[in-house]
C-alpha positions in Angstrom: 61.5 40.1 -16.4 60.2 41.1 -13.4 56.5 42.0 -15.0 56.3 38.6 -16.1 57.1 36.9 -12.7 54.8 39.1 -11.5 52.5 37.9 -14.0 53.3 34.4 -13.6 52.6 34.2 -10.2 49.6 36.0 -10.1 48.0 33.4 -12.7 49.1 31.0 -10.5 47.3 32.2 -7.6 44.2 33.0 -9.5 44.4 29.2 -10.6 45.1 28.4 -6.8 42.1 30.4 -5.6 39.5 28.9 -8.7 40.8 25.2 -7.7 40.2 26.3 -3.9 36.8 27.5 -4.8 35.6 25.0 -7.3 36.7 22.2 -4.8 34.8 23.8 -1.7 31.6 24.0 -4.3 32.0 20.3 -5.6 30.2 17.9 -3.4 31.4 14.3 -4.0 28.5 11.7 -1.7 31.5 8.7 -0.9 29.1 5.2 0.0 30.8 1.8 1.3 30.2 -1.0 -0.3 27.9 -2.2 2.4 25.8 0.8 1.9 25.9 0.9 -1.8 24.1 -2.9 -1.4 21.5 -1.5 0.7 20.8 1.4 -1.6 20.7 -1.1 -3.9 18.4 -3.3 -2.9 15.8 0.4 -2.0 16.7 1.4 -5.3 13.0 0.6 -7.8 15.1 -1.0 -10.2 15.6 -4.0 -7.5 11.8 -4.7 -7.9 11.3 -8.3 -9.1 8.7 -9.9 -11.5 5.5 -9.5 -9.5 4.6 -13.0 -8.0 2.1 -15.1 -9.2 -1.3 -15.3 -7.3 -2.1 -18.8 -7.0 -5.2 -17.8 -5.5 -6.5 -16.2 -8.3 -6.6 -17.9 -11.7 -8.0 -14.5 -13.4 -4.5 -12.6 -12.0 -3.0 -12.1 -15.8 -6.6 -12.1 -17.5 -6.4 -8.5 -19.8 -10.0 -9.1 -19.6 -10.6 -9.5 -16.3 -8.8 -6.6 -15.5 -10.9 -4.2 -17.4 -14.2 -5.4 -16.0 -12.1 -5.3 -12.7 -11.4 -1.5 -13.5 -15.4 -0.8 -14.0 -16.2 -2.1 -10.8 -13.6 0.0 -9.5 -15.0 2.9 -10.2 -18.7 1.7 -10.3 -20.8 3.7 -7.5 -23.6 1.5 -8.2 -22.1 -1.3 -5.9 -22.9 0.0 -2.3 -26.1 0.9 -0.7 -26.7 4.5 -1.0 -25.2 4.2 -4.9 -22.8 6.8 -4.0 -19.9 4.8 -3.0 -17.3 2.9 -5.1 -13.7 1.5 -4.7 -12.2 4.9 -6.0 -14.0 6.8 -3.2 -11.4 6.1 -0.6 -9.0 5.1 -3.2 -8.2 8.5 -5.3 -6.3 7.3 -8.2 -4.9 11.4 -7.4 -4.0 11.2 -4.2 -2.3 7.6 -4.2 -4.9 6.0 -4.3 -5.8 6.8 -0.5 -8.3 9.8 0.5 -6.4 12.2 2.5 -8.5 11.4 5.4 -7.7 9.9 9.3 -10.5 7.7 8.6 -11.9 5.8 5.6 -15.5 7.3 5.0 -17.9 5.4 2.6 -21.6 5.3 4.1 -20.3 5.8 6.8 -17.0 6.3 9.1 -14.6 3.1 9.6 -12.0 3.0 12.3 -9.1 2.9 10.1 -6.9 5.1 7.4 -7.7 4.0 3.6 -3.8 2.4 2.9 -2.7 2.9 -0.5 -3.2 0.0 -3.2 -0.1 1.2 -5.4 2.4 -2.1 -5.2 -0.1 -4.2 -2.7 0.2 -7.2 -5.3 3.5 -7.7 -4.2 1.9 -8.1 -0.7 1.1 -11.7 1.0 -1.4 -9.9 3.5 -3.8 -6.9 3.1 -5.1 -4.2 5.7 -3.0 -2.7 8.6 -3.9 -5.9 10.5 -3.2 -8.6 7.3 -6.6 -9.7 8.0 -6.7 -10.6 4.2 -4.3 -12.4 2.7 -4.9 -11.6 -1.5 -5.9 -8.7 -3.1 -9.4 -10.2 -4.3 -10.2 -11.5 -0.8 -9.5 -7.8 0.7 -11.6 -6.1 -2.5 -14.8 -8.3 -1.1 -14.3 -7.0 2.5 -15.4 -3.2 1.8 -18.1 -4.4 -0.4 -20.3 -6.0 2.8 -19.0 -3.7 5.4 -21.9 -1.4 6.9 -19.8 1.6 6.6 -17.8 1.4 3.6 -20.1 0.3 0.5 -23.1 -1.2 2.8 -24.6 -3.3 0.1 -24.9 -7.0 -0.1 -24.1 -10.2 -2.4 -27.3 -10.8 -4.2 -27.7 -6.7 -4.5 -24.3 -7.0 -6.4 -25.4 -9.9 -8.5 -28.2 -8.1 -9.4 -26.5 -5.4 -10.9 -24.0 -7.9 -12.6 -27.1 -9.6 -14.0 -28.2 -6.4 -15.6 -25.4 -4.1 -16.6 -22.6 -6.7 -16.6 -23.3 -10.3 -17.8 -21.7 -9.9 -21.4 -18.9 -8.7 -19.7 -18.9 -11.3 -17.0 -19.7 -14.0 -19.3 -17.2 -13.3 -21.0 -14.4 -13.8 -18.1 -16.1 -16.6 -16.2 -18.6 -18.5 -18.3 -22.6 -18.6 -18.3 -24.1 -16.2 -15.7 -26.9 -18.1 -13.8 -30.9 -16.6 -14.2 -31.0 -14.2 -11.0 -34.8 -12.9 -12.1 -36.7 -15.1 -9.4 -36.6 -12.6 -6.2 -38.0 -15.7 -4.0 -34.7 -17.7 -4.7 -32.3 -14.8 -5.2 -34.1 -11.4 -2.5 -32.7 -8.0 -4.0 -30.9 -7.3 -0.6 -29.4 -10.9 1.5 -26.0 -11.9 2.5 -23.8 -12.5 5.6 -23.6 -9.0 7.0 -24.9 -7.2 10.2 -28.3 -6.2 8.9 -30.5 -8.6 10.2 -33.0 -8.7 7.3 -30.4 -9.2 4.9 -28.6 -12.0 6.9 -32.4 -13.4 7.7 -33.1 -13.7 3.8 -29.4 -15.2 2.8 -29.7 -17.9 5.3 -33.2 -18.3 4.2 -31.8 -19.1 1.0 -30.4 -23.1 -0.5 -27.5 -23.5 0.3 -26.7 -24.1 -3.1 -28.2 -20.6 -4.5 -26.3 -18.9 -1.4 -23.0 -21.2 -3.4 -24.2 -19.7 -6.6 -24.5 -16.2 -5.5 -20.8 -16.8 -3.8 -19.2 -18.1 -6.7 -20.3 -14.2 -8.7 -19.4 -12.2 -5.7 -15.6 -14.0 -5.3 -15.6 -13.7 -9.0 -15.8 -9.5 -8.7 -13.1 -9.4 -6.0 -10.7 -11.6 -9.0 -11.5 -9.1 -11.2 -11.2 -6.2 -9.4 -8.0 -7.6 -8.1 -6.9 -8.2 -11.8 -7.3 -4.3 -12.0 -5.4 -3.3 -8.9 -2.5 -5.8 -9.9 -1.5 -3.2 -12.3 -1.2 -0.2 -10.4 2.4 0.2 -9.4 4.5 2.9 -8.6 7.2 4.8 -10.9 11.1 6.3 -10.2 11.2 9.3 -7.7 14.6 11.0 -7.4 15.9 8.8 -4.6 16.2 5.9 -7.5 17.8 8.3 -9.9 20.5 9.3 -7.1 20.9 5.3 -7.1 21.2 4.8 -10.4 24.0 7.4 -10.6 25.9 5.9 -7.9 25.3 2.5 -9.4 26.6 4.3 -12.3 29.5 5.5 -10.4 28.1 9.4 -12.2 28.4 12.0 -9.8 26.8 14.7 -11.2 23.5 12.4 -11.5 23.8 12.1 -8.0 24.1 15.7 -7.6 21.4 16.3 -9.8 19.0 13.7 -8.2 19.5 14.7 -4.3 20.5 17.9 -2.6 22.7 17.4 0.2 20.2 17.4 2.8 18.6 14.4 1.1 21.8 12.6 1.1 22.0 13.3 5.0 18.6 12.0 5.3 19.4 9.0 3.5 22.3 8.2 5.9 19.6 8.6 8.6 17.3 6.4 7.3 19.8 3.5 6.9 21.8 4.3 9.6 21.1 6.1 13.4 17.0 6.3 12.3 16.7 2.5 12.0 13.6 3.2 9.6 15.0 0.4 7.2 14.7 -2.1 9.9 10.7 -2.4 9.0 11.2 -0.2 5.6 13.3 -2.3 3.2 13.1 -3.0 0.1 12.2 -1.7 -3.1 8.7 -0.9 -1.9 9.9 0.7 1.5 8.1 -2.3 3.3 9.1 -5.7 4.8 5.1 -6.3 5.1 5.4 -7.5 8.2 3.8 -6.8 11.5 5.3 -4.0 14.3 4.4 -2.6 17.1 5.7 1.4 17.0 3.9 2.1 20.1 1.2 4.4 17.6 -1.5 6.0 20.7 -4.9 5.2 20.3 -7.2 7.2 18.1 -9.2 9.2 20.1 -13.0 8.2 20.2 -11.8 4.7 19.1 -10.9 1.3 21.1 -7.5 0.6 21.6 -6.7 -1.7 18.4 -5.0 -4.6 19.1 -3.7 -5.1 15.2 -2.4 -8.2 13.9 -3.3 -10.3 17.2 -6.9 -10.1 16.0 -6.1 -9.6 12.1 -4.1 -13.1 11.8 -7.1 -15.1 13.7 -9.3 -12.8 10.9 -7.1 -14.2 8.2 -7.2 -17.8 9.5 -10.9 -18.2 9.7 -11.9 -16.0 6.0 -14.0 -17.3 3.8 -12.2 -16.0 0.9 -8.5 -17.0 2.1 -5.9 -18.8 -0.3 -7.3 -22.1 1.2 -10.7 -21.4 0.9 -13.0 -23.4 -1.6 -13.3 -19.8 -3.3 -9.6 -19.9 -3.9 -7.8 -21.2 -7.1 -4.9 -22.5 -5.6 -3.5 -26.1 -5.3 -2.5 -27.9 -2.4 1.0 -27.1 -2.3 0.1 -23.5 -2.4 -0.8 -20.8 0.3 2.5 -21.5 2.4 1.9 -17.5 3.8 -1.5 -18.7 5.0 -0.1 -22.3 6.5 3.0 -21.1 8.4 1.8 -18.2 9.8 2.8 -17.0 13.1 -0.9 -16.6 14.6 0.1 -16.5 18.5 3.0 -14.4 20.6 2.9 -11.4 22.3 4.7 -9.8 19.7 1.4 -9.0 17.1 -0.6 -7.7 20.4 -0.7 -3.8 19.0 1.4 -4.6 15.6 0.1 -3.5 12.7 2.1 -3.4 8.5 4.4 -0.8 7.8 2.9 1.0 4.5 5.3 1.7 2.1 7.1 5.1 2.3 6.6 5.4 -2.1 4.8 8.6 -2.3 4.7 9.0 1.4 4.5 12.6 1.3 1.3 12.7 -0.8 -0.7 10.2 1.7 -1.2 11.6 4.7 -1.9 11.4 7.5 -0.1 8.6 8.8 -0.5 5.5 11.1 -3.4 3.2 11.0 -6.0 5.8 12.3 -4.4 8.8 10.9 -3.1 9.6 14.3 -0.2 12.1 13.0 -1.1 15.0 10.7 2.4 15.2 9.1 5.5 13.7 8.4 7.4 16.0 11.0 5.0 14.3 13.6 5.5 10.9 12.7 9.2 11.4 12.9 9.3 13.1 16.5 7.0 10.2 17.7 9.9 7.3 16.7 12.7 9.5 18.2 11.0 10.0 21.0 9.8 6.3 21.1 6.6 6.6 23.4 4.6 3.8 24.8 1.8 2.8 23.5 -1.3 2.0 24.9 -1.0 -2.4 24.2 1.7 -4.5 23.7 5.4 -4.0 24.0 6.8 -1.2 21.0 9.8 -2.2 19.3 11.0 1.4 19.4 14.1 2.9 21.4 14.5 6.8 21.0 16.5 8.1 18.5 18.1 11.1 19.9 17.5 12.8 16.5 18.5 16.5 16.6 16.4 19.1 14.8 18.4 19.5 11.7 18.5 15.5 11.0 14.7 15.5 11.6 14.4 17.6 8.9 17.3 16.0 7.2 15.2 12.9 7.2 11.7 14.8 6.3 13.5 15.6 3.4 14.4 12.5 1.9 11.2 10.9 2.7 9.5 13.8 -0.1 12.5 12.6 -2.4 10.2 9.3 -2.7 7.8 10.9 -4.6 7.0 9.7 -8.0 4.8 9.2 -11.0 2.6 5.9 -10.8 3.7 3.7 -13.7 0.7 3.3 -15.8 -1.2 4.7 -18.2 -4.1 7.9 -17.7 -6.5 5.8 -18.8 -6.0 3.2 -16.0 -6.8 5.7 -13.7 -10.3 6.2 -14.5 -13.4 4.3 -15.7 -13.0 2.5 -19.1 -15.0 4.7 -21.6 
């Protein structure tokens, strides 16, 4: 009798010690109801339709978007024939270059941002200087040190190795062949021979010549409208706990993750200006980012609204598609206050990890860097920063680091989107 008290209790206590070890090995991540709305509303599966672009009547065209796709990637548009699109947009890397600064024919004075998810954007650029995708494809096309060509250049090479395609899309093509009415090389830019010829040219032809050009940017635009991002793990730990499933959770996050989650909605504040299924509010904020060095101080959005207001390809240009009651972004704008002195978008954080380095001239190498300079919350060198410091100790900086990898994912579309249409 006594063997099999003995025996008895010692099954007990093994039962005891497994149920005491099992329990400290079982990790069970308890949210509020508050926070499970906010993880909702980060989680991908939040993202809505994409919104229509008014602007752009060629937005859904299948077609469009494939002759979009081959301008992407088309080298022949620029001025040394060397630079397209997908030079400082790597479908590999994000589509962004890895660089500070964007470098096409020459060095710009900003970071490439990513196009993944802009079409869900109502401004372009780090400054919203462009308010559509198609108006913010032109801008590269003219500048002297990204592709450095010029609009009758590129109508030119429509004319020759694009007008079925083009036709197609947008109607008849008119005859470019007579250099006196249409020069090889004229348009608006800084080159004073080609802005000599353009102006040279009727105002009609100059129209004519327009039309194409704003016709490329649609297309291109058509293109880019499709390149969106896919589920990282962050949404599968969301879908768990939407799911009430633990074990997806588990699965999905380690528990340093989860800690860096907690930051980022909570004490880190980063969902203040990163919300959303994107990571973005696509507003405008000034983080108090220093200067580049060898480069003015940028004064962001101050200047990039006024840029916006006064494009000739904005939604309420004659260049745009849209109707009357349309371009409300555009109409309401805040274009004055001291708060866009120094403000520039917040990118999303989709991918983060695989598009450095960050701020709008690259100014931080890596994430750890960019995190240290909003808990420390330095001045900048214009306007006001919104930041306060964080008081972040070294573990929850990397706790955070952490769960800004965890928003890595595949891009949701196709191989063959992410090269030139054979």
């Amino acid at each position: 009798m006594k063997r099999t008290y003995l025996i008895a209790a010692g099954i007990i206590l093994l039962a005891v010690a497994l149920w005491i070890g099992i329990s400290a090995n079982t990790r069970r991540d308890s949210w509020t109801e508050s926070e499970t709305t906010t993880l909702r509303s980060l989680w991908i599966g939040s993202l809505p339709p994409l919104p229509p672009d008014p602007s752009n009547a060629y937005a859904e065209d299948s077609a469009a978007a494939v002759f979009g796709q081959r301008l992407f990637f088309d080298t022949r548009f620029s001025s040394n024939g060397a630079v397209s699109c997908a030079t400082c947009h790597i479908p590999g890397l994000m589509f962004t270059d890895g660089l500070p600064l964007a470098h096409g024919v020459g060095t710009t004075s900003r970071k490439t941002m990513t196009i993944v998810g802009t079409a869900y954007s109502p401004w372009m650029f780090w400054d919203g200087r462009k308010d559509s995708q198609w108006a913010q494809a032109l801008a590269p096309m003219e500048s002297a040190v990204e592709h450095g060509g010029t609009r009758t250049q590129y109508a030119h090479l429509i004319d020759e190795f694009y007008r079925t395609d083009y036709e197609a899309i947008f109607g008849e093509l008119p005859d470019f062949s007579d250099q006196t009415r249409f020069p090889s090389v004229a348009g608006p830019v800084d080159d004073e021979a080609a802005r000599a010829a353009w102006e040279a040219m009727s105002p009609e032809d100059r129209d004519t010549v327009t039309r194409l050009y704003a016709n490329m940017g649609k297309a291109i635009a058509a293109y880019e409208r499709l390149i969106m991002p896919g589920p990282s793990r962050f949404d599968k730990y969301v879908e768990g706990l939407l799911n009430d499933d633990q074990q997806a959770m588990q699965d999905a996050l380690t528990k340093d993750e989860v800690a860096g989650l907690r930051l980022f909605i909570g004490q880190a504040q980063c969902i203040k200006c990163h919300n959303g299924p994107l990571f973005t509010n696509n507003d405008f904020h000034n983080t108090g980012v220093p200067a580049a060095k060898g480069l003015p101080v940028d004064d962001g959005r101050a200047s990039g609204v006024q840029k916006a207001l006064a494009d000739e390809f904005n939604c309420l240009s004659q260049w745009s598609d849209a109707g009357g009651n349309d371009c409300a972004e555009l109409r309401f704008v805040t274009s004055e206050g001291e708060q866009l002195l120094g403000a520039f978008k917040p990118p999303t954080l989709r991918n983060v990890a695989e598009t450095g380095p960050y701020m709008h001239a690259g100014q931080f190498a890596t994430l750890e860097e960019v995190i240290l300079h909003y808990n420390t919350a330095a001045v900048g060198p214009v306007g006001h920063t919104e930041l306060e410091p964080l008081h972040l100790n070294p573990t929850q900086r990397e706790q955070l680091e952490a769960l800004l990898r965890a928003l890595s994912g595949p891009l949701l579309l196709p191989p063959e989107l992410l090269q030139a249409p054979r």
